[in-house]
N, C-alpha and C positions, 0 to 999 in steps of 0.2 A: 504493500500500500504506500509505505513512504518512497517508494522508488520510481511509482505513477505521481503522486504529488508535485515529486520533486520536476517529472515530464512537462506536468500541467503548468508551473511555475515558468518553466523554460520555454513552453509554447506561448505564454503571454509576453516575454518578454521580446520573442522573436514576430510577434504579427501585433501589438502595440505600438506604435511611434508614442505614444501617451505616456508608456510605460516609463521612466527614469532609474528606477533602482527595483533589486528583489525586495529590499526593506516594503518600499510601496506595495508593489503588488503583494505581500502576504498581510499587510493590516487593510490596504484598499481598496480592493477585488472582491465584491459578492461573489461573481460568479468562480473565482477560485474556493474560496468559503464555504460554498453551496457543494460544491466538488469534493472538497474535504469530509462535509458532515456524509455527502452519498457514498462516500470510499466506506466509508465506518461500516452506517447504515445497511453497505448492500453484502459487506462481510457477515454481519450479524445475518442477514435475511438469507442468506446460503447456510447458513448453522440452522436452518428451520424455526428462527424466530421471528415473528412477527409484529407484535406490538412496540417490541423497542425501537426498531428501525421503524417504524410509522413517526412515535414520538419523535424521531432525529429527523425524519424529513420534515413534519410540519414544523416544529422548529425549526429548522432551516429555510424553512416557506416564510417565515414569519419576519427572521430576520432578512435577509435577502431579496428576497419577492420571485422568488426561484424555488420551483415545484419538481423534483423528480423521485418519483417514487425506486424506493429499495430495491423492486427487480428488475429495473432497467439495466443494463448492461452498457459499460462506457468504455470505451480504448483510451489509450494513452494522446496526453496532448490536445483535449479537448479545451479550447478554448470559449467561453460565453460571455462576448463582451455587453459592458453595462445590465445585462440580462433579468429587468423586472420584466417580468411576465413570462417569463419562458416555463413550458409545462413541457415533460417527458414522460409517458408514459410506463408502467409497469412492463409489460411485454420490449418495452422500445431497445433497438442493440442500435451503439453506436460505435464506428470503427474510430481508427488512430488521425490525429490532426485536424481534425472537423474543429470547424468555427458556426458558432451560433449566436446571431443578434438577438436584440430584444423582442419579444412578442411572441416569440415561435413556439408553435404547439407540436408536438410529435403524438398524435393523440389516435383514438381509435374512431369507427364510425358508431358505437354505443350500438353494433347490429352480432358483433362476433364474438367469439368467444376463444378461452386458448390465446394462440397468438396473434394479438389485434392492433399492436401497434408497427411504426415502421422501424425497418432493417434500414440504417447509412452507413455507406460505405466509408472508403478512407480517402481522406483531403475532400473531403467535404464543405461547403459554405453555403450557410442557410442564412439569408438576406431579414431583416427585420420584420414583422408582421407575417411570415409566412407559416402557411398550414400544411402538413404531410397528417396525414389520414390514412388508417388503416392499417393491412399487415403488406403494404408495399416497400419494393427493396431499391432502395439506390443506389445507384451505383458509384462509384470509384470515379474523384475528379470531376462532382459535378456541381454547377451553381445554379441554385434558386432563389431568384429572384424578389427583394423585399414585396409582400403583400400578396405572393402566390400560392395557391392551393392545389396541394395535388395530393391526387387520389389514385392514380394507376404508378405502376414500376417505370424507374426512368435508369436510362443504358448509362452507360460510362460514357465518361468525358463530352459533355454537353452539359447549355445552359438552360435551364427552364425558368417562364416566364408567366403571370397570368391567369386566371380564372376562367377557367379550370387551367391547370399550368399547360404549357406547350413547351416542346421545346423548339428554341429558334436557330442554338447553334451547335453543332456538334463535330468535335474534334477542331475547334477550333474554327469552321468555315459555317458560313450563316445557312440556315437551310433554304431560303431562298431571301432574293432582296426584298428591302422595304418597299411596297407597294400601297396604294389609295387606292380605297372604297370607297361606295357611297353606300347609306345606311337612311331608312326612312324614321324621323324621330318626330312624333307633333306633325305631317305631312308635308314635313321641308327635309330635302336632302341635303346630307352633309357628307363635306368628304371625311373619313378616318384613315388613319392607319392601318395596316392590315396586322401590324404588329402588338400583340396583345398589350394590354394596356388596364393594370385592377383598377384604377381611379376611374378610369372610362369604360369599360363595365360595368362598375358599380353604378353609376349615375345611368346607363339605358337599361339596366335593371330596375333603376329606382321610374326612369319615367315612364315604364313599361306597366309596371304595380299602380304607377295615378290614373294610368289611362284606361286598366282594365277594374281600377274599383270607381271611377267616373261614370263608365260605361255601364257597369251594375247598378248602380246610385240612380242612373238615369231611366233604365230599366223599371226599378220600383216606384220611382216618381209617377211612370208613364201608365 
């Protein structure tokens, strides 16, 4: 355990420019903290304890703002920068070097049972605000994009993007160029991007929801 620590220590100080000294990063680091109490935590919880590592993790929920429960499994070098709100599931495995922003959920779809969280690979980076759902495995060398959700398996070395995530680039070459649409919003066309976009999903989501509870509204009126 002290030999992973000591990883986790060394992977903050290598993918930080913030970072200044180890002094900092072990009193100023939730997300090393949080790291610390799940190394404990997930010892005790392979000796078929339960309760106690529950205790260490909300504890550590409470101080931090960093959720990962006891039998998730972590590799060496995981870095969680700033990291309130990141939730990791019970089932969740995660390989070596993986970096995790804030907000990220590795969570299940509350439908399965057994193994329901997701499998990440190694050199991992998961973008701020992003959702991995279910028991899907990603691969090795890939980025996901802050605010994207994804629900299927995604291949090595590629970037995913998106709601629902997509991926746009793999092995390093775009999978096709940025391209203009036209999308009918309100009965005016607009051009978009063809490149996935959560901010601009969520909002023809949102005016999709006015328009079909308008329509209903209108319906009862009538």
């Amino acid at each position: 355990m002290f030999r992973q620590v000591k990883q986790d220590i060394q992977a903050i100080s290598e993918r930080d420019p913030a970072a200044k000294s180890i002094v900092e990063i072990i009193f100023c680091y939730p997300g090393l903290h949080a790291l610390i109490a799940h190394r404990f935590a997930h010892y005790l919880f392979k000796k078929k304890m339960v309760l106690l590592p529950r205790l260490i993790s909300q504890t550590s929920r409470f101080f931090t703002g960093i959720e990962i429960h006891p039998g998730a499994k972590i590799g060496q070098g995981l870095f969680i920068d700033h990291g309130m709100g990141v939730v990791i599931g019970e089932t969740a495995e995660i390989g070596n070097n993986v970096t995790i922003y804030q907000g990220v959920t590795l969570g299940g779809t509350g439908k399965e049972k057994g193994k329901r969280h997701p499998t990440i690979g190694n050199n991992v980076f998961i973008g701020s605000g992003a959702k991995i759902l279910g028991s899907v495995k990603i691969g090795d060398n890939v980025k996901i994009g802050a605010g994207s959700v994804v629900t299927k398996p995604v291949p090595g070395n590629t970037t995913v993007v998106g709601i629902p995530g997509k991926v746009v680039v793999q092995h390093g070459v775009p999978m096709k160029e940025l391209q203009l649409r036209t999308k009918n919003i309100c009965n005016k066309e607009i051009r978009v991007e063809e490149m996935p976009d959560p901010d601009q999903e969520t909002l023809l989501y949102l005016v999709r929801r006015v328009e079909m509870l308008e329509k209903k509204l209108a319906e009862k009126e009538s």
